[in-house]
C-alpha positions in Angstrom: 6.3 20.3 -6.7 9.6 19.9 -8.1 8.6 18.7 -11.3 6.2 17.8 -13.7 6.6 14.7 -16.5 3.6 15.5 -18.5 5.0 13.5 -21.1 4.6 10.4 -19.1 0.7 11.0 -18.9 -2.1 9.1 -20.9 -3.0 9.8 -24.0 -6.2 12.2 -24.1 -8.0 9.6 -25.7 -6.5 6.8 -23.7 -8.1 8.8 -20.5 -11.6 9.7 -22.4 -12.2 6.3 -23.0 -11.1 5.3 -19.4 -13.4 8.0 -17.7 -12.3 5.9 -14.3 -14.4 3.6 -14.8 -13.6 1.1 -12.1 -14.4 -1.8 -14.6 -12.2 -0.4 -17.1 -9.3 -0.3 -14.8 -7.4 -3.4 -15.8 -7.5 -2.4 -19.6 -6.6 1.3 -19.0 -3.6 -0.2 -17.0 -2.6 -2.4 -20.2 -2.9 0.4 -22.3 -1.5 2.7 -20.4 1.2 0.2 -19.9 1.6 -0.1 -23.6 1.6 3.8 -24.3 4.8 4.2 -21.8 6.6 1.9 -24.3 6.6 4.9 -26.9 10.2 6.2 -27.0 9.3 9.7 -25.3 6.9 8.5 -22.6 9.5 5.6 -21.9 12.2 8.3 -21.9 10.3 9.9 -19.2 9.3 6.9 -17.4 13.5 6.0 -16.6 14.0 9.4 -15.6 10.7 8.9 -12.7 12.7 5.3 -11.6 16.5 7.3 -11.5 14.8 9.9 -9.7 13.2 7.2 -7.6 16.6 5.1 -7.1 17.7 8.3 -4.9 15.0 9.7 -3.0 11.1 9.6 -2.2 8.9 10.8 -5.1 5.4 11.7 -4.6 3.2 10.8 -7.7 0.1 13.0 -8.0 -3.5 12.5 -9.4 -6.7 14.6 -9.6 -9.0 11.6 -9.3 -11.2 10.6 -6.3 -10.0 7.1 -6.3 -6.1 6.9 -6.5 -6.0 3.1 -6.4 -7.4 3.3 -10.3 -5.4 6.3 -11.4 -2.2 6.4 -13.9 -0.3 7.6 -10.8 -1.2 3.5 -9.1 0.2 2.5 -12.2 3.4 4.0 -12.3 3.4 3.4 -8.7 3.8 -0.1 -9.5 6.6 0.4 -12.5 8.4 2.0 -10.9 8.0 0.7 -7.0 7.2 2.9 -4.6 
């Protein structure tokens, strides 16, 4: 691991409510989506798409099911 953009994570209490729920997954993703609007986390979120511009990035996730995890979302944004 190269690096870590832990400011580009969920909130805490945007993840506690989430609890990957699979119903919950299209909300999370709007709120999540929403969150990475905040000046820091979008901060963070153009550095992930330079750094993705140039080379392969590898987005990792603790949770079983990566298909309803933050790191599918910011798959998406940033298109990989």
């Amino acid at each position: 691991m190269d690096e870590w953009c832990k400011e580009i994570a969920p909130s805490t209490e945007l993840r506690k409510w989430y609890g990957h729920v699979p119903e919950r997954f299209n909300e999370f993703k709007r709120r999540y989506r929403a969150e990475l609007k905040e000046p820091e986390r979008a901060e963070a979120l153009d550095h992930l798409k330079a750094l993705a511009k140039d080379q392969t990035i590898t987005l990792l996730t603790a949770t079983k099911d990566p298909t309803i995890s933050e790191a599918a979302v910011l798959a998406g944004i940033i298109g990989t």
